[in-house]
N, C-alpha and C positions, 0 to 999 in steps of 0.2 A: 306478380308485379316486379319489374327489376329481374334481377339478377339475385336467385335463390342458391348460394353456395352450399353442397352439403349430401349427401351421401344416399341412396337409395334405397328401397326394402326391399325387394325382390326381381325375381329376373318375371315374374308375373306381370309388373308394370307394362301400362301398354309402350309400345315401342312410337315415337313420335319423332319424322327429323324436323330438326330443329331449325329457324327459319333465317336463312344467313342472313337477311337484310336486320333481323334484329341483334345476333350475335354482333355484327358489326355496329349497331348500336349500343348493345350493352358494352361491346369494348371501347368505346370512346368518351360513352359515359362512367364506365371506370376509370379511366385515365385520367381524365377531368377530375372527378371528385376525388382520386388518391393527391393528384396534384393539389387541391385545395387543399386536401387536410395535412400534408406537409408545413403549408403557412399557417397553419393556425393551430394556438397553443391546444391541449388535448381539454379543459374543463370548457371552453368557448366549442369546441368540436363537436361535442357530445351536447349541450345543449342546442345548438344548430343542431343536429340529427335530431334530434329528440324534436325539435320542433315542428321539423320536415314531416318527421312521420304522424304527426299528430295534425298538421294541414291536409296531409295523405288520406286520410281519413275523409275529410268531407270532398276534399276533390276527385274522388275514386268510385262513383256510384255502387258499380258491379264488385267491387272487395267490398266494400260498406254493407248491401245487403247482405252479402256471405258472412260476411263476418258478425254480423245480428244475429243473424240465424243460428253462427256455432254457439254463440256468446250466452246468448239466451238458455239453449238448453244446458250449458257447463253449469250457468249461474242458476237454473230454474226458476228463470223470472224473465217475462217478455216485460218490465218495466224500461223503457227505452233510455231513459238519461242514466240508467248504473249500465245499460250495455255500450252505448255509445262509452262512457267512458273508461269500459272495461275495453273496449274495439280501439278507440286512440291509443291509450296504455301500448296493445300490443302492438301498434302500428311505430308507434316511439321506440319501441323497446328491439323492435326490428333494424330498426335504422340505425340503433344503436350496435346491434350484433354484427350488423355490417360494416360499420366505423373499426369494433373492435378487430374483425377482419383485416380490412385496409392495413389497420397500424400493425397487427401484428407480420404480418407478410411483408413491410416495407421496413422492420423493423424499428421501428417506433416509438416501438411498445413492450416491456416487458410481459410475460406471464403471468396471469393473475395468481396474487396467494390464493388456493382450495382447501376450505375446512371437509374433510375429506380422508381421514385417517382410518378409522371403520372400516370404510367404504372400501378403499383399496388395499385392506388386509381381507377382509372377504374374498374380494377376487382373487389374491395369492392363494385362500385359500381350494377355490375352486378351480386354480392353475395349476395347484399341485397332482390335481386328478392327470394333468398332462394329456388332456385332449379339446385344449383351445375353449373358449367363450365367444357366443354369437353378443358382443353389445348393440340393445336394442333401441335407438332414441326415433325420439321426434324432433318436428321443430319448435322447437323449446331451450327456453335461456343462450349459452352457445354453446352447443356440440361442437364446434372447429377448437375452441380456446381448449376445453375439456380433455379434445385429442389431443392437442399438441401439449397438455402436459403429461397427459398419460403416457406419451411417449418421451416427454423428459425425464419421465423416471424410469426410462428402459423399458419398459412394453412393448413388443413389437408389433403394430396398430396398423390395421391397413381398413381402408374404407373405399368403399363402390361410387363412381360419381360419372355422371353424364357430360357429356363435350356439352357446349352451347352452341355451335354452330359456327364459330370463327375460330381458328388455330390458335391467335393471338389471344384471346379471350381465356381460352383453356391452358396456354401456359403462364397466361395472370393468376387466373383461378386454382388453378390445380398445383401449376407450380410454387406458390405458398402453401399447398399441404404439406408438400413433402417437405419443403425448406423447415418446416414448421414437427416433420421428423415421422410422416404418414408416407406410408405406402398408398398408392393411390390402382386401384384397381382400376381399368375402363367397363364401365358395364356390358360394352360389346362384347368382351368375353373375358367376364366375370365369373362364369361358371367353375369352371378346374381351378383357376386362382383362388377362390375363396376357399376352396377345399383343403388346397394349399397349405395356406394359412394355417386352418385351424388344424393339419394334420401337424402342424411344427408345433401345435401349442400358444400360437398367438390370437392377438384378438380382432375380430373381424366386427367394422362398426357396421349398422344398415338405419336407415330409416325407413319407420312402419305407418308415419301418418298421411302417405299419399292417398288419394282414394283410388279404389280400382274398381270400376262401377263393372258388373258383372264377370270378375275373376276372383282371385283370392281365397280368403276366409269367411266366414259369415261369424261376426262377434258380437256379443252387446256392450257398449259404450255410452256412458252415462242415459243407460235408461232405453238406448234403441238399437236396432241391427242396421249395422254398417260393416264395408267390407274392407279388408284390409289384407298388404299381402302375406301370404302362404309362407313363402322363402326361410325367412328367418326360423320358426318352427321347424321347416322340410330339414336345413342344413345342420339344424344340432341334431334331429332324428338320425339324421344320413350319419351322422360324424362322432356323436356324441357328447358332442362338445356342447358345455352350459349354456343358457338362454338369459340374458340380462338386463332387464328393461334399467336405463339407465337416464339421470337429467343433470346436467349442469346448469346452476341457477345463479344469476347474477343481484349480487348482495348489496351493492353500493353503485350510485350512478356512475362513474368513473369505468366499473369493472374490473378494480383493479381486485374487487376479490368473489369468490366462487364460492357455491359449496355443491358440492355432488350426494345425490340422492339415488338408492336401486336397490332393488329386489335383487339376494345372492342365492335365492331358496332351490329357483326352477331348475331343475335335474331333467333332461328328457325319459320318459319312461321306455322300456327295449323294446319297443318293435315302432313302426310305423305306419301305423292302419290312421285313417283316414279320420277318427274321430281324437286320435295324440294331440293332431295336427291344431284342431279346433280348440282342446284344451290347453293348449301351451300358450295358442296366441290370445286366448281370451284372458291366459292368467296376467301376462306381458301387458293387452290393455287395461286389467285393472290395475296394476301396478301405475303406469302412468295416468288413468282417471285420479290418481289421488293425489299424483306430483300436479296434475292443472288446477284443480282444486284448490290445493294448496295456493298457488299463486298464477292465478288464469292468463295475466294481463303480460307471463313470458310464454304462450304459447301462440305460433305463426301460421295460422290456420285461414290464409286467404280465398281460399274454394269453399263451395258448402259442403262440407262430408256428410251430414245425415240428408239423403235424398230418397222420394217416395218410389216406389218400384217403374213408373217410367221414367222415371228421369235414367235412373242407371243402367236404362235398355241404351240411355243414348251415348255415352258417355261423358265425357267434361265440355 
């Protein structure tokens, strides 16, 4: 739905181009809504989105259903009135992510305070090994805000992201990554870059929660096998570089403050046989099963991810 900003999980992803008639629509409905949110104070902005997203909801059949569906099994309960309003939740809570986007890239907006202190002494100390960190999110809280301050404290952060299908669109989008202090890899050839990366020792972001109906991994995820990509496993195997599932959670409506949550444990074991691979990513999704848990209604999960064995013959 919209205009999804945000970094990819493997080069397994199926390959889709992107359809210019709507990159030209998402570009001018970016432009329009960064224009509004220029005029309007930021606590009136955020409840406008918030609101948006939570109309979003019923006027969107096809995410409504999907979003039942995930909602359901996260919460283990098909009781309709707690998923419906676990599904607005995160319909609001997106709209929101995206506002926080807008302001931060036109500058706006400061950087949220991150309670976060732990967290990013952990990763020093798994920096120290001096062979890079794969961080591993979803779409969950904001991973853009996250990056960009992990790179205001000097990290050198680079993240995978898809053009959208209009020139203009991808130097809106993409161009507030790096303003924002990201390296922005093209996924077109993503490959040797990423290795890149982690061979300097820096941190290479990816997102694991697309689905990828007949590639990937085969994991369990709250309770069922879904598939998810391979990449991120493959490239700490290749590199040896840490595996970090990783959330930045939004604490207060405004956003103006964070707190990051992740697992600093996952080491890859030495060799690469085909069963690491499934270990590493399953540990990666239990890691984040307990950040959604924790708070379901910031995870962006507009497709159905658990799908019955024909459905993922066909794909999305």
């Amino acid at each position: 739905m919209g205009i999804s900003p945000g970094t990819e999980g493997a080069r397994e992803l199926p390959r889709r181009l992107p359809s210019p008639g709507l990159g030209t629509l998402q570009y001018w409905s970016w432009r329009a809504a960064r224009a509004t949110i220029g005029r309007t104070p930021a606590p009136a902005a955020y409840r406008i989105a918030g609101g948006l997203g939570a109309a979003a909801y019923w006027l969107w059949p096809r995410g409504r259903r999907a979003m039942r569906a995930n909602f359901a099994r996260v919460l283990g309960t098909a009781e309709q009135g707690l998923v419906d309003r676990v599904g607005r939740a995160s319909l609001a809570a997106y709209f929101r992510y995206l506002l926080d986007f807008m302001r931060l890239g036109s500058g706006r907006a400061q950087l949220p305070r991150v309670d976060g202190d732990g967290a990013f002494a952990a990763l020093d100390r798994l920096l120290a090994r001096g062979r890079g960190a794969v961080i591993v999110c979803m779409h969950y809280g904001n991973w853009d805000a996250g990056a960009a301050y992990a790179a205001s404290r000097g990290y050198p952060l680079a993240v995978v992201a898809e053009g959208f299908g209009d020139p203009r669109l991808d130097a809106l989008v993409l161009g507030t990554r790096e303003r924002l202090g990201m390296q922005v890899i093209r996924m077109e050839r993503a490959g040797p870059s990423m290795v890149r990366v982690l061979k300097r020792n820096g941190l290479l972001a990816l997102l694991i929660d697309r689905p990828v109906p007949g590639e990937g991994v085969e994991v369990e995820f709250f309770g069922e096998a879904v598939q998810v990509p391979a990449g991120p496993a493959r490239l700490a195997l290749a590199t040896g570089a840490a595996l970090v599932p990783v959330a930045f959670r939004r604490v207060d409506p405004l956003g103006e403050r964070m707190e990051v949550v992740g697992d600093f444990s996952i080491v890859p074991c030495d060799d690469a046989r085909p069963e690491c691979v499934q270990v590493l990513t399953q540990r990666v999704m239990r890691a984040h099963e307990a950040f959604i848990r924790e708070r379901p209604e910031q995870w962006y999960m507009f497709r159905e991810l658990w799908r019955g064995p024909a459905d993922r013959r066909g794909g999305i």
